[in-house]
N, C-alpha and C positions, 0 to 999 in steps of 0.2 A: 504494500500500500504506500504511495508516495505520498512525499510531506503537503504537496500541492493538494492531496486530498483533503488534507484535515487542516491547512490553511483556508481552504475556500467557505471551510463552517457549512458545507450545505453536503448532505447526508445522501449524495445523490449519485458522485461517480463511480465508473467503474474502474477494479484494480488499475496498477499505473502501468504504462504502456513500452515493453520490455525492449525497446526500439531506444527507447531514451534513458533505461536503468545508468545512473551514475556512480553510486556508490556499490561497494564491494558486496555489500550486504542485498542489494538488490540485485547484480550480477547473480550473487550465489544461489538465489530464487528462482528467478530466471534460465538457470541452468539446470535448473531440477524440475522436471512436471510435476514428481509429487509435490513438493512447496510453491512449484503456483497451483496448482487444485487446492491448496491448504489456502493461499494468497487469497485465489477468486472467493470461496468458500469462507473466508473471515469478512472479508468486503463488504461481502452481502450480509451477513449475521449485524457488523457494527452498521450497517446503513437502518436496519430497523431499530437495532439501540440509541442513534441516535436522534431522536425525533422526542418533540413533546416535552415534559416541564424539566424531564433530567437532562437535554441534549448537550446542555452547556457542559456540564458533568461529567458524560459519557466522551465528551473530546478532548475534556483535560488526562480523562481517563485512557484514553487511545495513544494520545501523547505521551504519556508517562511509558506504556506499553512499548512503544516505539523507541523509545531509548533504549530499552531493555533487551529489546528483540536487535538494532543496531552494535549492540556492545557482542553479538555473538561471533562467532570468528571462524565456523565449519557448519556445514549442514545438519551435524546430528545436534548441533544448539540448536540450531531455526526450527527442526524438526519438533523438539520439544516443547519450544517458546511458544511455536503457533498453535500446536495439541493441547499444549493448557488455556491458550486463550481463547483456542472453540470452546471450550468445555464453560467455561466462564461466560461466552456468548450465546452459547446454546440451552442456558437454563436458567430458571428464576425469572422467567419472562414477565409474571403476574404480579400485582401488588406488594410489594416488602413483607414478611411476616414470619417472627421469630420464630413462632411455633412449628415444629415440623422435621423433618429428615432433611437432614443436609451430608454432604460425602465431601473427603476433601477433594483439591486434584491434584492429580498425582498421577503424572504421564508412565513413569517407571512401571506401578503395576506392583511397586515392591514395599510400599510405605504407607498405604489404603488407610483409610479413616473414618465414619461414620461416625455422628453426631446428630442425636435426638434431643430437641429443645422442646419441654412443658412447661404448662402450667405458668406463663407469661403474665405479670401483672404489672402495672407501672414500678412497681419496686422492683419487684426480681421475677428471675425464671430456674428453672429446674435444668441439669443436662447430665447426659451420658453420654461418653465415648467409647468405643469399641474401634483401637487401632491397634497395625499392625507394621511391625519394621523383618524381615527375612520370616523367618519359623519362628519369631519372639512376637509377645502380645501384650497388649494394655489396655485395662479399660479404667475408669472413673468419672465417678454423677459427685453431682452436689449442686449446692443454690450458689447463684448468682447475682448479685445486687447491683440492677443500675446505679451509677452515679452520676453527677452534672456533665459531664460530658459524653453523655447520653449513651455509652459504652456498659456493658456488663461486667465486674469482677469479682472474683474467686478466689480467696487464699485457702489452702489445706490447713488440716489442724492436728496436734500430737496426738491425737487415739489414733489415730490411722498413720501416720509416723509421716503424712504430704505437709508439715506446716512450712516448709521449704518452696512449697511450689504455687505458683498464682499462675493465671488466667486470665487474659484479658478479651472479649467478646466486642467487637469493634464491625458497625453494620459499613457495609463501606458499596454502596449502588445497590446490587441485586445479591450480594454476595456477605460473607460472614470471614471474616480476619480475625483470628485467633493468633495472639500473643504469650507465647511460653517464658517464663522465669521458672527455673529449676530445672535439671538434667530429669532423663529419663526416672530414674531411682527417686529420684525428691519428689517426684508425679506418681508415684506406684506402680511405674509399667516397665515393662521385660528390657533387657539390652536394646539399646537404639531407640524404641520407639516413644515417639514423641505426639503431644496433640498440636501443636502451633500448625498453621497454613493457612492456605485459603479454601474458604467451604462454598459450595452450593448448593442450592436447596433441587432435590431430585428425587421420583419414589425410588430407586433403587441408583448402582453406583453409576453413574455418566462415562466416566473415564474407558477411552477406547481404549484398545488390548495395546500393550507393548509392543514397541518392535525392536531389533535390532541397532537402529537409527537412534531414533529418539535415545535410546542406552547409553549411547557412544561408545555400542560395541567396534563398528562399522562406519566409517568418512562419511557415506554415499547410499544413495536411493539403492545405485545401481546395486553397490556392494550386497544390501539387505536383499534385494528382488534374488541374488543368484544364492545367497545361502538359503534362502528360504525354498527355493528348487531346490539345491542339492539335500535341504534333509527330509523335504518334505512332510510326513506329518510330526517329525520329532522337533520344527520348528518353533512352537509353542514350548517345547520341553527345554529347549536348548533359550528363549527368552525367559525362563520362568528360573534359569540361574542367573543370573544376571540382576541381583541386590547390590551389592559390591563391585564395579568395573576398575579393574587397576588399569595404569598407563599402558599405552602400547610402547613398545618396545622392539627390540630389532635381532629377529631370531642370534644364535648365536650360527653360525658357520651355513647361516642362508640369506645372503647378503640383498636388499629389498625385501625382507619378507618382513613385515611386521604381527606381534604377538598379543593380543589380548585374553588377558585371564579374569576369570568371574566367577565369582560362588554366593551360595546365600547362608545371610545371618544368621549364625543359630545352628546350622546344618551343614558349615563348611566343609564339611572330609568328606561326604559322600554326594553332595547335590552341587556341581561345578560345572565351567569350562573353560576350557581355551579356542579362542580361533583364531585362526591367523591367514594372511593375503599379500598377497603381490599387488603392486599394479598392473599385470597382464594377466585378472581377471582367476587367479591360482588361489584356493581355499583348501587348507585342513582344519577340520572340525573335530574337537571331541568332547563329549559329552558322557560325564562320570552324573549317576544314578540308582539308587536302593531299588535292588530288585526282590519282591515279594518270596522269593521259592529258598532256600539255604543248600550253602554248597554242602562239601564234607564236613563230619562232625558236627551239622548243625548252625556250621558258620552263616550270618549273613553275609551276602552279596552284592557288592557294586559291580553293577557293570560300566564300562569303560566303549561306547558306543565310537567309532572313526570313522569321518567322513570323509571323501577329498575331490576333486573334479581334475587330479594330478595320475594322467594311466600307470606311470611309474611307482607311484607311492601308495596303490591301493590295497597292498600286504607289507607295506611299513608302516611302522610310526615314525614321525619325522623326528630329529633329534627334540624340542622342546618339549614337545610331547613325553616323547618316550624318559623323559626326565621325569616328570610328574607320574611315572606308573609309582605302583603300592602306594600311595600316599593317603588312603581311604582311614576311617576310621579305624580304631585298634581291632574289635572284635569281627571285622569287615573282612573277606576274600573279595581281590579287585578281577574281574573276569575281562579278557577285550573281546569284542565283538566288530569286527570288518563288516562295515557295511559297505552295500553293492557301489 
């Protein structure tokens, strides 16, 4: 969306015209169909947000967006920036109103939150969370007291061991701004997980599935389109580790090949993975997972699933890989499985 859009204050045009992209950040849009389908697709969502007694509102609020989305530097940023800001334009369309189900957003898929608001009076309201950060959980309710600046808050208190932890409930347009003081532990919730974000109000969660992309498992559209062919339905399984994304990195004694490792909180030794790529289009995949059945002795089993689109390498593991073999939980046998 060009700035000419939201300078002219009239909620009318359409996305900016890829003929004339200037900056690097609209270049990098422009170069990807998916992020202009995301591009055309916000366009049209903020051209109905902005109409009517909030429009002033909604374009300071695009503005701020815009900076936000400009400070990105690779596609799998843009990917994510614009994924949470559909989600944000896509819901809460009707009247303002505390009461009700709200989910945060959360493009990852790996830090989900849900947030039920009662029993709302001018003083206070009622809530409960149910979030989650990898395979660790947290939930916690309590009241809420408006104060003068028209905000909800919440300190914890020693029976329950949260008097470390406040809350702050901040209505901000169609949406709900939650402000965390205190680490996870000061809140009562598992490793990692936290309630602070942005919420929308939604009967169930809004947030489109994970991909690749958005992750930063992967640079590129294209990248994501071809591992998601090459694994086909274990696609999903192979996003669903991806809590954690460490830096990529530069195989050792495969010189361009870049390495991404990922696992989930909580569940690190047996729910992981690595991929890694060329830029001529070269993927090895592997993907470590608990399998239901026990080897010898009753052992449980990781299996160790290998993918690759490399004819040479479809009965190896490349060195990085093959580094990471046993590395499974203790009481774990690691099994590999050559996929086709």
């Amino acid at each position: 969306m060009s700035a000419a859009f939201l300078a002219s204050g009239i909620a009318a045009a359409a996305s900016f015209d890829c003929g004339k992209a200037a900056s690097a950040t609209e270049k990098r849009i422009c170069a990807s169909p998916r992020l202009s389908s995301m591009d055309t697709q916000l366009t049209a969502l903020y051209q109905k947000r902005a109409t009517g007694a909030d429009a002033a509102a909604w374009r300071d609020d695009q503005r701020a967006w815009l900076r936000e989305r400009n400070q990105c530097s690779d596609a799998a940023c843009l990917a994510r920036v614009y994924g949470e800001r559909l989600v944000v334009l896509e819901n809460g369309a009707g009247p303002f109103d505390w009461q009700g189900k709200w989910w945060r957003v959360d493009a990852s898929g790996q830090y989900g939150s849900a947030l039920t608001i009662s029993k709302v009076s001018p003083r206070s309201m009622q809530f409960a969370f149910d979030a989650f950060a990898g395979a660790n959980s947290g939930a916690l309710e309590g009241n809420a007291a408006f104060g003068a600046d028209q905000a909800a808050h919440y300190t914890g208190n020693a029976s329950d061991a949260t008097q470390n932890c406040a809350l702050t409930f901040t209505r901000k347009l169609n949406r709900i701004e939650v402000a965390q003081k205190g680490d996870w532990g000061d809140c009562g919730a598992g490793a990692g997980v936290l309630f602070e974000g942005t919420y929308v109000a939604a009967a169930q969660d809004p947030n489109a599935k994970a991909d690749l992309l958005k992750l930063g498992v992967v640079k590129t559209a294209e990248q994501d389109d071809a591992i998601r062919k090459l694994l086909g339905s274990d696609y999903d399984a192979l996003v669903a580790t991806a809590g954690s994304v460490g830096e990529g990195s530069v195989a050792a004694g495969m010189p361009g090949v870049t390495v991404v490792s990922a696992f989930v909180r909580g569940i690190a030794c047996d729910t992981k993975s690595t991929v890694m790529y060329d830029a001529s289009g070269h993927y090895w995949v592997a993907l470590w997972s608990p399998q239901p059945q026990s080897g010898k002795g009753g052992t449980s089993i990781t299996e160790l699933r290998y993918y690759t689109n490399v004819a040479a390498d479809k009965k190896k593991l490349p060195g990085p890989i093959a580094a990471q073999r046993n590395q499974v939980c203790p009481s774990e046998q690691e099994v590999v499985r050559m996929m086709p």
